[in-house]
Residue, then its C-alpha position, 0 to 999 in steps of 0.5 A: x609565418x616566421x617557418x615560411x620566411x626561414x623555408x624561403x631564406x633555406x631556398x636562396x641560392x648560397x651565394x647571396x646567404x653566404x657572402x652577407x649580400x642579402x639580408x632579409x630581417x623580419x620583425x615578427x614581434x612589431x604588431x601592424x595597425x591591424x593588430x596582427x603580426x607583421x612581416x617587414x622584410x629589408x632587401x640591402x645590398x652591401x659589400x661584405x668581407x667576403x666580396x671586399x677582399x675579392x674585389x680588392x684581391x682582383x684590383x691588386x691583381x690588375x694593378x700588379x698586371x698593369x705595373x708588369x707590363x709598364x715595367x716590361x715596356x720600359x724593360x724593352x724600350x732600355x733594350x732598344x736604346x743600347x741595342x741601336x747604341x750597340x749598332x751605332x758603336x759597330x758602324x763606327x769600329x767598321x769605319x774606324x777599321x776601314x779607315x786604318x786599314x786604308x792607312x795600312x795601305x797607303x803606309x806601306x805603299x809609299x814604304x815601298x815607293x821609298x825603297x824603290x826611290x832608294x834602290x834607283x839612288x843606290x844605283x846611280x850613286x854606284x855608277x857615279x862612283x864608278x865614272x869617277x874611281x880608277x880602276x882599282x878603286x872600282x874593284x872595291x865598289x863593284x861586287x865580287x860577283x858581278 
């Protein structure tokens, strides 16, 4: 009987014997009530080494996952926030361009309004002082080549 029981354990599939998840125990030597030997055969589930460490090797293993793709988010929200600060800070140096550059233009254009307002000032003071110079004096305001 107890040669059957260990033929019948040889032809379990490997995995069950191998990884301690069934555990078959018979008790040859306990006598039943009839007098005879009797087989007590014990099915027990339980979580051995083995599958232990694989379960916990996989649960690492998603925990590991899950906290890379949480700091991949967080990675990626960062990124977001100082490409659209980027974005914000060059609209402004193009506004802030813009406005300098139509300050350039204002600048130079009443420089150019000055130096005419001068040049008719020059002229008129030149023909006020040739009205009222004689004629030698005049000779001394009026350019020679003219």
């Amino acid at each position: 009987m107890e040669d059957q029981l260990n033929r019948e354990l040889d032809l379990l599939p490997s995995t069950l014997t191998d990884s301690s998840l069934l555990r078959l125990r018979s008790s040859s030597s306990s006598k039943s009530e009839r007098g005879g030997p009797s087989l007590d055969l014990q099915l027990s589930i339980s979580v051995g080494p083995p599958s232990m460490l694989m379960c916990e090797g996989v649960e690492a293993l998603k925990w590991e996952a899950a906290e890379q793709i949480r700091l991949a988010a967080m990675e990626k929200a960062y990124a977001e926030r100082v490409r659209e600060l980027t974005r914000r800070e060059m609209e402004m140096a193009q506004s802030e361009f813009a406005r300098a550059r139509q300050m350039w233009e204002r600048a130079r254009e009443e420089v150019e309004k000055a130096e005419r307002i001068k040049e008719r000032a020059t002229r008129q003071v030149d023909s006020a002082c040739m009205e009222i110079t004689c004629h030698s004096c005049r000779q001394r305001f009026r350019p020679a080549s003219a």
